[in-house]
Backbone as a printed PyTorch tensor [residue, N CA C, xyz], in Angstrom:
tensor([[[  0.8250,  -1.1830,   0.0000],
         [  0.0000,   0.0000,   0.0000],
         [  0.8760,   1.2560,   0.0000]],

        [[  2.3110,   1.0790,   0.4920],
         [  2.8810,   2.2130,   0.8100],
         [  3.4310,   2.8550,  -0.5390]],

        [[  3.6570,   1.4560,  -1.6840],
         [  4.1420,   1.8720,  -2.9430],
         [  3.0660,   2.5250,  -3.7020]],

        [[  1.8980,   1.7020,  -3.3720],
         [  0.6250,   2.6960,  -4.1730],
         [  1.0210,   3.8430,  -3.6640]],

        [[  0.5660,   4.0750,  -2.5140],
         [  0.4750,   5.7920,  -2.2810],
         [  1.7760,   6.7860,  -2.9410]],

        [[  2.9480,   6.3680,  -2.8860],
         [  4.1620,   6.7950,  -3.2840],
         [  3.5480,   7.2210,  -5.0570]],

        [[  3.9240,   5.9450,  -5.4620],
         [  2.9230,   6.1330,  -6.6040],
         [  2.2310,   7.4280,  -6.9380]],

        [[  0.8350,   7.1960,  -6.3760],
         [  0.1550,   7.8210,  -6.6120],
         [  0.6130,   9.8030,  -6.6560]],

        [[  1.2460,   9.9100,  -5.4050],
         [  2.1310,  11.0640,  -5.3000],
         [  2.9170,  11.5140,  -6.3160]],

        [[  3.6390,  10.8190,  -6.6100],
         [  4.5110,  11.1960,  -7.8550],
         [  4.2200,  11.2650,  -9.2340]],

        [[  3.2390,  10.3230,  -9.6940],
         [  2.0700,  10.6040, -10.9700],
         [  1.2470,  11.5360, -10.9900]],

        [[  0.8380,  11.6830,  -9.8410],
         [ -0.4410,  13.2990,  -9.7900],
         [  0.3090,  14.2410,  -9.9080]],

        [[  1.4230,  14.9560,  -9.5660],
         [  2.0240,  16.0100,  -9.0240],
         [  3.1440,  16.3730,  -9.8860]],

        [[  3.5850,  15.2700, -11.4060],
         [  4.9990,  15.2590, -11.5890],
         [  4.8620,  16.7890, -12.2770]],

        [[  4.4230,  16.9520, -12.9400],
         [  3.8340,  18.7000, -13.3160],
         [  4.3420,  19.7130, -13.2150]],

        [[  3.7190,  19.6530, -11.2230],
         [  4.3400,  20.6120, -10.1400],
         [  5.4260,  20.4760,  -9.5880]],

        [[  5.8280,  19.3000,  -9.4340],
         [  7.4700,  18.9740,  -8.5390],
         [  7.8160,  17.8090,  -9.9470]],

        [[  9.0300,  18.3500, -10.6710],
         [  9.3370,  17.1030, -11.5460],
         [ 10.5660,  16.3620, -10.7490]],

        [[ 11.0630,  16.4910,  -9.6200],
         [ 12.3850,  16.2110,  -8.9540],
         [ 11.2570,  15.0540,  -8.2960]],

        [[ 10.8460,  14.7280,  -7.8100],
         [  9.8370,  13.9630,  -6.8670],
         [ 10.0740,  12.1960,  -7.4820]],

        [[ 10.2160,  11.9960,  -8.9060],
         [ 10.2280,  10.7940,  -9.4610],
         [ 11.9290,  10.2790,  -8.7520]],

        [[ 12.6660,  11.4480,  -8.4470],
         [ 13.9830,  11.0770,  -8.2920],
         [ 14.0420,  10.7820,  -6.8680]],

        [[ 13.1610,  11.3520,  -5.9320],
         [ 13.2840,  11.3670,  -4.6460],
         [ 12.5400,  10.1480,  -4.4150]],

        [[ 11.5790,   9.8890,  -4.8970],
         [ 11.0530,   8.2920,  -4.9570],
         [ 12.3800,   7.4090,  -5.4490]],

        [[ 12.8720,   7.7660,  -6.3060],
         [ 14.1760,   6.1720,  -6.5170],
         [ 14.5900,   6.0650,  -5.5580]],

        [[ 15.2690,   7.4100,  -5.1300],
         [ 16.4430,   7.7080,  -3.9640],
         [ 15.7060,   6.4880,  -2.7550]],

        [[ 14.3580,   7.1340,  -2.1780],
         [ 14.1690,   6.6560,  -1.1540],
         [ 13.4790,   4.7130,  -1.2460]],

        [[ 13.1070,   4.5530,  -2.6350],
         [ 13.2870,   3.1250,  -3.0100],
         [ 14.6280,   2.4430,  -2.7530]],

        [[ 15.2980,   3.3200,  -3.2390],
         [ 16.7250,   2.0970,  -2.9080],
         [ 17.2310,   2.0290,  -1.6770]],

        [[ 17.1280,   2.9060,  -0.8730],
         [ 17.4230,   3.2320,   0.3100],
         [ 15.9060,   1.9200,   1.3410]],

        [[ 15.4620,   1.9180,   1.0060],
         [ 13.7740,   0.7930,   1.3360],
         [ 14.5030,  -0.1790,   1.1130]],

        [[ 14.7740,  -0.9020,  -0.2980],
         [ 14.5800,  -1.9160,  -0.7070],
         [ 16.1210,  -2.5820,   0.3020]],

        [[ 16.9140,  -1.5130,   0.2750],
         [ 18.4650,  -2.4410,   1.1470],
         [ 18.0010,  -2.5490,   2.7510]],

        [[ 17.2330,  -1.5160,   3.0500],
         [ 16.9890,  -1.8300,   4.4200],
         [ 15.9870,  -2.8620,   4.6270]],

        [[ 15.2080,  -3.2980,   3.7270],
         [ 14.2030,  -4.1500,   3.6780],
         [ 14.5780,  -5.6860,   3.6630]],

        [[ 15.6650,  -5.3710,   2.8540],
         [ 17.1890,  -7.1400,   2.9060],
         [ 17.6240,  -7.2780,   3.8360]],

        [[ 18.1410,  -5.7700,   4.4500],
         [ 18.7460,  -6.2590,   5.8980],
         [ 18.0920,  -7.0390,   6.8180]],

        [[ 17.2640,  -6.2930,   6.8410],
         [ 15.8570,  -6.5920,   7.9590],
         [ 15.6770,  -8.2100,   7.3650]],

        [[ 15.1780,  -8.4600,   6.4540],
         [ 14.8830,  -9.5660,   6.2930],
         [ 15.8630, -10.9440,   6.3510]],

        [[ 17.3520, -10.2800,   5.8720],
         [ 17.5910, -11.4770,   5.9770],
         [ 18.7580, -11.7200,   7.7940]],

        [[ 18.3990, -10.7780,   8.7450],
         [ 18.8860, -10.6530,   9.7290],
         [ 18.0100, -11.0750,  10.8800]],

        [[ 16.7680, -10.4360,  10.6480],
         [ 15.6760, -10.7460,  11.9250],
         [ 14.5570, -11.3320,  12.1440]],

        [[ 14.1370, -11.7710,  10.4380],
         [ 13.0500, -12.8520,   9.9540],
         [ 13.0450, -13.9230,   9.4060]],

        [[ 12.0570, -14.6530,   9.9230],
         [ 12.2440, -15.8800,   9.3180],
         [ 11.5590, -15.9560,   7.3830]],

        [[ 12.2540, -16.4800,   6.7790],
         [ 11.5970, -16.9170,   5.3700],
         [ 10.2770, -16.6560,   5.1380]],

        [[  9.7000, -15.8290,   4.7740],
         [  8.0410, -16.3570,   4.4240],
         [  7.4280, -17.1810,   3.5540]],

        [[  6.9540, -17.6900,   3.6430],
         [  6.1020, -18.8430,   2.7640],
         [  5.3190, -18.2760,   1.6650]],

        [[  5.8960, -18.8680,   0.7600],
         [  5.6600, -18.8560,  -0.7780],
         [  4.1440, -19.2230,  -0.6510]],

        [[  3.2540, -18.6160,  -1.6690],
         [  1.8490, -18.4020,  -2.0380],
         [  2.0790, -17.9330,  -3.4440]],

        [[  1.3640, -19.1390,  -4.4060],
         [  1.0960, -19.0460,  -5.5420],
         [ -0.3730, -17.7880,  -5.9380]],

        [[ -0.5280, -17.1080,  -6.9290],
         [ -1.2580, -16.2400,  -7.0730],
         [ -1.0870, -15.8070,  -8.5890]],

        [[ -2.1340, -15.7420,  -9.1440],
         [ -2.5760, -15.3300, -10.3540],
         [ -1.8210, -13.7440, -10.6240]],

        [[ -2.3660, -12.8640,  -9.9140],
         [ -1.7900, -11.2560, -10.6290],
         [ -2.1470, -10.2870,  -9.0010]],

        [[ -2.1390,  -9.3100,  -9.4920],
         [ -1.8570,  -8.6300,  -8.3340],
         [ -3.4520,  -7.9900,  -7.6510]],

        [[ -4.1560,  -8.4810,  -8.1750],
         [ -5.1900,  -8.5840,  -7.6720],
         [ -6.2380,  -7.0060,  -8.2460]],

        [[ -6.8720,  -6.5910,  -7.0790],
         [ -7.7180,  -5.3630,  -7.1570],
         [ -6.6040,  -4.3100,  -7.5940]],

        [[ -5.6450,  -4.3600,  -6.8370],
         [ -4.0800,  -3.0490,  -6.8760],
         [ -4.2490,  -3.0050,  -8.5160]],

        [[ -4.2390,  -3.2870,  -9.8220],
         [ -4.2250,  -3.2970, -10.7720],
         [ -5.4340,  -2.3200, -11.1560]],

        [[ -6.3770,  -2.4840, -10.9250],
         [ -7.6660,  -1.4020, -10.9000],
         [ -7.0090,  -0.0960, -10.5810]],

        [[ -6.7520,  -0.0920,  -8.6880],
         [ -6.7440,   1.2220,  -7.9690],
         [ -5.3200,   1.7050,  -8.9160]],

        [[ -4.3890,   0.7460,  -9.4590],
         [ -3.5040,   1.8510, -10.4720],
         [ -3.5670,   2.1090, -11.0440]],

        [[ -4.6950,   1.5540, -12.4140],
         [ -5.1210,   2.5750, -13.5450],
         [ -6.2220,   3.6900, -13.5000]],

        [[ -6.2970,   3.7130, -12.2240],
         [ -7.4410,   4.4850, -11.9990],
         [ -6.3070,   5.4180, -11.5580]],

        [[ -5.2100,   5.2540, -10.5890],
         [ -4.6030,   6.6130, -10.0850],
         [ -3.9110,   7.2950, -11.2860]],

        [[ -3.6910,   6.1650, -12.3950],
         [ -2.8580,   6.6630, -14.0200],
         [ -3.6480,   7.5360, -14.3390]],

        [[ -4.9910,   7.1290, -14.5500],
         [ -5.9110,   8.1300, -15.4470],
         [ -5.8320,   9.2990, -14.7940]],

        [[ -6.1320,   9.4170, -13.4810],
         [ -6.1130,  11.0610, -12.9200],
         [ -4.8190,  11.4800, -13.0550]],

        [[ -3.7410,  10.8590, -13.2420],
         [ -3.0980,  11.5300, -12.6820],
         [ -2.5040,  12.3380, -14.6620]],

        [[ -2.8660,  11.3740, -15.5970],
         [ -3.0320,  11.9500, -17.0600],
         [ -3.9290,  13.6760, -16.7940]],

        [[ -5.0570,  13.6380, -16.2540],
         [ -5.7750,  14.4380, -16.3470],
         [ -5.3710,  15.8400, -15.7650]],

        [[ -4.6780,  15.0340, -14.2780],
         [ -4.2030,  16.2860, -13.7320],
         [ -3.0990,  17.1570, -13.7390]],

        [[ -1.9570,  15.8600, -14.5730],
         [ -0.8140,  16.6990, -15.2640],
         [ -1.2840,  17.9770, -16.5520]],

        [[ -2.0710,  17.5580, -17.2610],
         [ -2.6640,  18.1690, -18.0230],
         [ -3.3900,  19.1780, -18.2620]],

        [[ -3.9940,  19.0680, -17.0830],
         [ -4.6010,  20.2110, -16.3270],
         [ -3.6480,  21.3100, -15.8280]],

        [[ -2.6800,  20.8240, -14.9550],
         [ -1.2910,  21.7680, -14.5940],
         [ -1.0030,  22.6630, -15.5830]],

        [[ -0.7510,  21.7730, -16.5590],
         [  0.1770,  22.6150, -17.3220],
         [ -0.4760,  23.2840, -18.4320]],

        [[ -1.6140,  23.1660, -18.3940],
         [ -2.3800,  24.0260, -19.4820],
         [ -2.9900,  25.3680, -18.3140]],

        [[ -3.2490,  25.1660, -17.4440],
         [ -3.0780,  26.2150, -16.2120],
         [ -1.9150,  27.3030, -15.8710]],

        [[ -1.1340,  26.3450, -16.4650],
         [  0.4370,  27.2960, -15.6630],
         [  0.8860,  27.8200, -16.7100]],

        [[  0.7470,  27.4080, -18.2670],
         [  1.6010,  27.7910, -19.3540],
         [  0.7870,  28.9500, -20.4670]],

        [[  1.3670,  28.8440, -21.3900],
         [  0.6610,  30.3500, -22.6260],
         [  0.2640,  29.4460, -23.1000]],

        [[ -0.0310,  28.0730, -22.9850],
         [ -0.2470,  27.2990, -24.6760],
         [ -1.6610,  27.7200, -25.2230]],

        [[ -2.5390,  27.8630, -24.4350],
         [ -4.0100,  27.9130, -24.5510],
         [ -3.7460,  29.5440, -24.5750]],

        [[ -3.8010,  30.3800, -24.2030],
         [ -4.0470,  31.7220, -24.6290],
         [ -3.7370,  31.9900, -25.9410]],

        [[ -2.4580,  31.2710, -26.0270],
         [ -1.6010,  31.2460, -27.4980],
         [ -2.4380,  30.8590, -29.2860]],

        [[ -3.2430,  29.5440, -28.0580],
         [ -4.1090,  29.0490, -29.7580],
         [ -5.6360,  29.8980, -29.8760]],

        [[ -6.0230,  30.5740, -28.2940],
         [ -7.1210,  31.3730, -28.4440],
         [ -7.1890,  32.2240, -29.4010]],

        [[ -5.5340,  33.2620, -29.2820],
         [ -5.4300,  34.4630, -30.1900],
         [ -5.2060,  33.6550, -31.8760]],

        [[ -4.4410,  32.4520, -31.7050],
         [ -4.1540,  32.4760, -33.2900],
         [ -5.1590,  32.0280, -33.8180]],

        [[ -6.1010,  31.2350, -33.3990],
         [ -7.4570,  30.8640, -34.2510],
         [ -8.9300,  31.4540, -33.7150]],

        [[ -8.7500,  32.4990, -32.7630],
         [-10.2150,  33.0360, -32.9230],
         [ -9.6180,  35.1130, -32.9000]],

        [[ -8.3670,  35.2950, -33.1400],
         [ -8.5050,  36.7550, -33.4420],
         [ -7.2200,  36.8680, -34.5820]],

        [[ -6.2270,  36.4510, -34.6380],
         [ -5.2300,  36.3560, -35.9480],
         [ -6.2130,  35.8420, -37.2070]],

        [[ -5.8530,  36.7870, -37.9750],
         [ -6.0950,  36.7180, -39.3230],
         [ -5.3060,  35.8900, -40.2990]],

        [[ -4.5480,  35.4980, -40.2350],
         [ -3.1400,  34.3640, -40.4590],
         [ -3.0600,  33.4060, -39.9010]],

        [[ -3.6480,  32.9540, -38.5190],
         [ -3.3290,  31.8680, -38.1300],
         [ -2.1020,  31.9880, -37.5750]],

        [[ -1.5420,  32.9790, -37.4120],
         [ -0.2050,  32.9300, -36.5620],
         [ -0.0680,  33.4740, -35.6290]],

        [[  1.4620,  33.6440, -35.0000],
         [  1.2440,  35.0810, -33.5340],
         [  2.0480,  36.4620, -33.6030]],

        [[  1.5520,  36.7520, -35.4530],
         [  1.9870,  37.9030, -35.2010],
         [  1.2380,  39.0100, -34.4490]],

        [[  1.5850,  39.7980, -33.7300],
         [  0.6910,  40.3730, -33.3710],
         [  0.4810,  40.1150, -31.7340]],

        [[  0.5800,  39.0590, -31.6480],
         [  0.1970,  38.6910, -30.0930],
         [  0.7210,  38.9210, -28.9090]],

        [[  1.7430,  39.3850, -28.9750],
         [  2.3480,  40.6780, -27.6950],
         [  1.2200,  42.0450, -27.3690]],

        [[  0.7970,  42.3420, -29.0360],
         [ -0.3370,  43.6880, -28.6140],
         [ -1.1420,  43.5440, -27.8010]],

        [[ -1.4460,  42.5360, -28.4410],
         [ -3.3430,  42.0470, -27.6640],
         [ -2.9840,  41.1480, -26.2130]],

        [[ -1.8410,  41.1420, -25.4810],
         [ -1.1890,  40.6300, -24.1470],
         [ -2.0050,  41.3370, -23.5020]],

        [[ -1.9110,  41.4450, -22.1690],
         [ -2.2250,  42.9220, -21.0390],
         [ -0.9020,  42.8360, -20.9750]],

        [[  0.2790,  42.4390, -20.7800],
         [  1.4390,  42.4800, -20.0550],
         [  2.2940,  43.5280, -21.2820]],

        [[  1.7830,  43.8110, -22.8340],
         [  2.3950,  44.5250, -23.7110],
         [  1.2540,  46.4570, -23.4020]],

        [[  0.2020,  45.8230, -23.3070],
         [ -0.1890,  47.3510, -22.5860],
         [  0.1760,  47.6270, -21.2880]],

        [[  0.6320,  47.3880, -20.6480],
         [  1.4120,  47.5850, -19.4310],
         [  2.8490,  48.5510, -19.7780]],

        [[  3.6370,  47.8710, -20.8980],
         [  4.7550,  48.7720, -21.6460],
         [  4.1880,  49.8170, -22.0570]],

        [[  3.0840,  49.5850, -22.7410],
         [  2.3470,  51.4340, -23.5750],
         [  2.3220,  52.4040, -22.9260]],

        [[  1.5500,  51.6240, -21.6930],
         [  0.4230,  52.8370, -21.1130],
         [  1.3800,  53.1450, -19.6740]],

        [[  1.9580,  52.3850, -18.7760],
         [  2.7550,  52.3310, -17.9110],
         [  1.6560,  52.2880, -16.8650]],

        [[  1.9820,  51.3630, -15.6300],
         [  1.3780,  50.9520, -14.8030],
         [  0.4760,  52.0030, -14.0940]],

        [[  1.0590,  52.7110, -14.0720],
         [  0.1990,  54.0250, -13.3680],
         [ -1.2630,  54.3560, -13.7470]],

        [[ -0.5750,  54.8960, -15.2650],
         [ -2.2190,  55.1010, -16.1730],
         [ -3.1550,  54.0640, -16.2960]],

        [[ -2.7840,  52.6760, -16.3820],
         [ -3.6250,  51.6240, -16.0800],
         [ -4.2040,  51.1810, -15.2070]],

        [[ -3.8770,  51.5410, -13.8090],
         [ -4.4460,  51.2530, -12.5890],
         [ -5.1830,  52.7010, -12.3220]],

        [[ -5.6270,  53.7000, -13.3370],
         [ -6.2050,  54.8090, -13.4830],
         [ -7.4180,  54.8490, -13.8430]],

        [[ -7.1800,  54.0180, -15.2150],
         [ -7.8620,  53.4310, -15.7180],
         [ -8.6200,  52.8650, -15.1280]],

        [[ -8.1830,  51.7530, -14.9690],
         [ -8.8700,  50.8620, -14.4620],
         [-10.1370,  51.1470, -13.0740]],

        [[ -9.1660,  52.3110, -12.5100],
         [-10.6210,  52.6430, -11.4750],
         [-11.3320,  53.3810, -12.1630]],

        [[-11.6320,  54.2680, -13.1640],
         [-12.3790,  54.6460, -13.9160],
         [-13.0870,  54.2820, -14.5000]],

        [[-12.8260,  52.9890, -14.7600],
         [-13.9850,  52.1030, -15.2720],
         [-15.4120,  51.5500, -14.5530]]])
C-alpha cells in the first residue's frame, strides 16, 4: 500500500514537482536495502503463495494513471501560454499565426500605457 500511495504522489504532481520521481528512486533504494537487511537478519523466510496477478491493486492503479493523465494536463495548461496562445491564433489572428500577439497581451499594454495610467484606468472604469 505504501508503494501505491508513493505512486500515486509522484504521478499526480509530476507537473508541479518534476524532482519527486527522483526522490522516490532515492528513497526506493534506500527501502529496498533496508528491507534485505531486515529480512535477511531478523526474519524468518516467508512462505511462498502461488497467485494469479496482483489482484484489485491493478484497478486502484489505472485508476490513479488516469487522474493523474488528467491532472498533469490540467497543470500545465493552467500554468503555461499554450491555450491563450491558440485562443489568439485561431479566434482573433487573421493568419493563423502570432503575429501580433504581444499587442493584444495585457502584459504589452502595461509597456504602452505604464502601470500608473492603467491602474487609473482601471478605477475609472
Amino acid at each position: 500500500m505504501e508503494v501505491v500511495i508513493q505512486y500515486g504522489f509522484v504521478t499526480l504532481f509530476v507537473a508541479a514537482f518534476p524532482l519527486a520521481p527522483l526522490f522516490a528512486l532515492l528513497n526506493n533504494v534506500i527501502e529496498i536495502r533496508l528491507d534485505a537487511y531486515k529480512y535477511l537478519t531478523k526474519c524468518r523466510r516467508p512462505r511462498p503463495e502461488r497467485v494469479q496477478d496482483i489482484g484489485i491493486w491493478y484497478n486502484i492503479l489505472r485508476v490513479i494513471t488516469y487522474c493523474a493523465v488528467l491532472t498533469n494536463a490540467l497543470v500545465i495548461s493552467y500554468t503555461s501560454d499554450f491555450i491563450p496562445r491558440l485562443v489568439y491564433m485561431y479566434g482573433y489572428s487573421n493568419t493563423t499565426s502570432l503575429q501580433g500577439y504581444m499587442e493584444n497581451a495585457l502584459s504589452a499594454s502595461l509597456k504602452v500605457y505604464g502601470a500608473t495610467d492603467l491602474v487609473t484606468a482601471l478605477q475609472l472604469a
